[in-house]
C-alpha positions in Angstrom: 74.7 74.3 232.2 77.8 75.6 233.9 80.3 77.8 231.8 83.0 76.6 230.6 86.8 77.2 231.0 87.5 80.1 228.5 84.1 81.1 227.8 83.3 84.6 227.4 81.1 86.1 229.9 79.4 89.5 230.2 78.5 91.1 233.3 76.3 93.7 234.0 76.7 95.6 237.2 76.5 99.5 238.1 78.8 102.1 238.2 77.9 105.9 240.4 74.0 104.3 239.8 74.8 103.8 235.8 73.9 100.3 234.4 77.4 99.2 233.0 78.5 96.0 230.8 81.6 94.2 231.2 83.0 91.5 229.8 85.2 88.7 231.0 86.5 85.4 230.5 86.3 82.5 232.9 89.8 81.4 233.5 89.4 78.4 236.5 86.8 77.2 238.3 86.4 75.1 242.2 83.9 73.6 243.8 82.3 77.1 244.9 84.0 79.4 243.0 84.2 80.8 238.9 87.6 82.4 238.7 87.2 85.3 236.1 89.7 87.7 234.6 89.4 90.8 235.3 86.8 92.5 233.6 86.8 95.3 230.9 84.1 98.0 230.3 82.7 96.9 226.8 82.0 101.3 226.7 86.1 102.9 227.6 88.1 99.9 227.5 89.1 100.0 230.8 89.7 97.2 233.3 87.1 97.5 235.9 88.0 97.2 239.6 85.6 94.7 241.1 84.5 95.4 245.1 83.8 92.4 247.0 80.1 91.5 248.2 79.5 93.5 244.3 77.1 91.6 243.0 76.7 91.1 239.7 74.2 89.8 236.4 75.7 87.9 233.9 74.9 85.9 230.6 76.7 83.7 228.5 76.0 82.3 225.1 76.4 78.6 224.4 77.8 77.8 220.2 73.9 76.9 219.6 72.9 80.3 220.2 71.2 80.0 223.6 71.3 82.8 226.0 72.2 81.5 230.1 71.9 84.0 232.9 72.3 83.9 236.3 73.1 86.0 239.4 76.3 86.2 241.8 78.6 88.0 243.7 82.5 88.6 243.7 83.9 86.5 246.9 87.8 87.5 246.5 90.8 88.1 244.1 93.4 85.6 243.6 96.8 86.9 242.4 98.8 84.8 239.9 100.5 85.4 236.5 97.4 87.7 235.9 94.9 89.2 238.6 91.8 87.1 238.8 88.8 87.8 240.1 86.7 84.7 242.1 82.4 85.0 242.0 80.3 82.5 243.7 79.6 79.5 241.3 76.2 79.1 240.8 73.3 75.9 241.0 72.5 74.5 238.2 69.1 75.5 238.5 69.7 79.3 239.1 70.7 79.5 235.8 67.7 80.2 233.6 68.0 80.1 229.6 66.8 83.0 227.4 65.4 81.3 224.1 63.2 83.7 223.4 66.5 85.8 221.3 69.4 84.0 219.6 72.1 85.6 218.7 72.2 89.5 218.1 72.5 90.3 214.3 74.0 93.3 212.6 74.0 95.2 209.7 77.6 95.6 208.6 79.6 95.5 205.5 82.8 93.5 206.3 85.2 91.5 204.1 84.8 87.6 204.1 86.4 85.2 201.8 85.2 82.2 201.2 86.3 78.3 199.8 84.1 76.5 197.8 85.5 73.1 197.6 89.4 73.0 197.4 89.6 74.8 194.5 87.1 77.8 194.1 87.7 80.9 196.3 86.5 84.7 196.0 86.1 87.7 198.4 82.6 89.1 199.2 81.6 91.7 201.0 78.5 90.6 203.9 75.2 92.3 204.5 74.7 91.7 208.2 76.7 89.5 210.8 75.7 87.5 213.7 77.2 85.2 216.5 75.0 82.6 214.8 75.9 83.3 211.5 76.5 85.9 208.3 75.1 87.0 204.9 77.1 88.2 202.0 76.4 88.9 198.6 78.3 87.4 195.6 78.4 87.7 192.1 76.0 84.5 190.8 78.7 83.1 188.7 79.8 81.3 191.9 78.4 77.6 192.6 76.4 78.4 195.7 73.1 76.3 196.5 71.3 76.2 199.9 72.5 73.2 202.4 76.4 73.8 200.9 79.0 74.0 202.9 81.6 76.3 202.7 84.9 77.7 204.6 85.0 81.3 205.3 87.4 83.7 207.2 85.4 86.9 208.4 87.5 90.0 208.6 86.8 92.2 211.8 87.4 95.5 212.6 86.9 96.6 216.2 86.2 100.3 217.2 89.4 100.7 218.8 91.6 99.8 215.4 91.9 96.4 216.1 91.9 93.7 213.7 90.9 90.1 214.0 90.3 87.1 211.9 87.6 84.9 212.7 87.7 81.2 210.7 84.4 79.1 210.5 82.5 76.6 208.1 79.2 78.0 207.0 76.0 76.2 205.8 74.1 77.7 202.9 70.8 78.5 204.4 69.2 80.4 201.4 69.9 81.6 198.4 68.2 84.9 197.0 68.6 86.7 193.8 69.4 90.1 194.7 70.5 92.1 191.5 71.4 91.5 188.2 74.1 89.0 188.7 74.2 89.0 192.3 73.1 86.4 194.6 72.3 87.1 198.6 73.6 84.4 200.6 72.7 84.1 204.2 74.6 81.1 206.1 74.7 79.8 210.0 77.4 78.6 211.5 78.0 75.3 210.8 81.7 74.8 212.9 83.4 77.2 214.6 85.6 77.3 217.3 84.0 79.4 220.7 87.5 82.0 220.5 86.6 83.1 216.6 82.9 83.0 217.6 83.2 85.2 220.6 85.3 87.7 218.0 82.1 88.1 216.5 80.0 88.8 219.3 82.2 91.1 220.3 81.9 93.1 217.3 78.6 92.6 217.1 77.7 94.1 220.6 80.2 97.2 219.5 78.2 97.9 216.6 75.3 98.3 218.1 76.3 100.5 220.4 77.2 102.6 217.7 74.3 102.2 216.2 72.2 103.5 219.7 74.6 106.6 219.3 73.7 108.0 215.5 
């Protein structure tokens, strides 16, 4: 499958003979052509100058976790209310899928509160954090069982100071006792919209970085 208009891609390329990651977003598309925006370096935070003929290798994730790659090079800039950058759209079948990893999970303690219902609502603290889903641990007194549903907003906080909020409806997976009074709770996504779930990638792929670092 094609990506879509919007979707986050990440492109890896090679800077001075360094492997380097970027990410983009596709912002139009033509019969040949993927119209990207110009990409930043996931590492500085800098937009990165494309050359033409550069080719690149770049993945995407669709919402059901499923890894798409494929190969292409930049054909040309077009210059509108932003700088975009135009790489050859590929065939259908030169994009393979990688279902051998869903989404990359992280450990990470981050602030999520979460609806039960219309009336019940608390703030937990989560355990590890995915782009397929999250697990948080709650005091027991709260009505959770597995196949629930419930509304959650996910608080992110991005190595450069950056905050975002990322909205979604989770599905109770399991449900483990995990101290005293405290219940483990490990949800996938159930609906989320691709902008919140990209957020989460996002933080995801930072936090392993850091990780690589200590």
């Amino acid at each position: 499958m094609l990506p879509k208009i919007n979707q986050t891609m990440y492109i890896q390329t090679a800077l001075n003979g360094e492997p380097l990651t970027l990410r983009s977003r596709v912002a139009d598309m033509d019969g040949g052509n993927i119209f990207i925006e110009v990409p930043l370096n996931e590492n500085t935070r800098a937009l990165y100058r494309s050359q033409l003929g550069e080719q690149f290798q770049i993945y995407f994730f669709t919402q059901d976790g499923v890894k798409h790659l494929f190969s292409s090079e930049v054909t040309g800039f077009r210059k509108e209310k932003v700088h975009l950058v135009s790489i050859r759209k590929p065939q259908l079948e030169e994009i393979t899928k990688d279902q051998r990893r869903s989404f990359l999970r992280v450990e990470a303690n981050l602030e999520i509160a979460v609806r039960i219902g219309d009336k019940l609502r608390f703030v937990a603290v989560t355990e590890d954090v995915g782009g397929g889903g999250v697990s948080f641990m709650c005091e027991r007194r709260w009505p959770i069982v597995q196949n629930a549903v419930l509304s959650c907003w996910l608080l992110l906080n991005y190595k450069s100071g950056a905050i975002a909020h990322a909205k979604f409806e989770g599905e109770v997976v399991r449900v483990l006792s995990a101290e005293p009074d405290k219940h483990l709770v490990m949800m996938r996504f159930k609906d989320i919209i691709d902008g919140d779930q990209q957020k989460i990638i996002r933080y995801c792929f930072e936090r392993q970085l850091d990780m690589r670092k200590d």
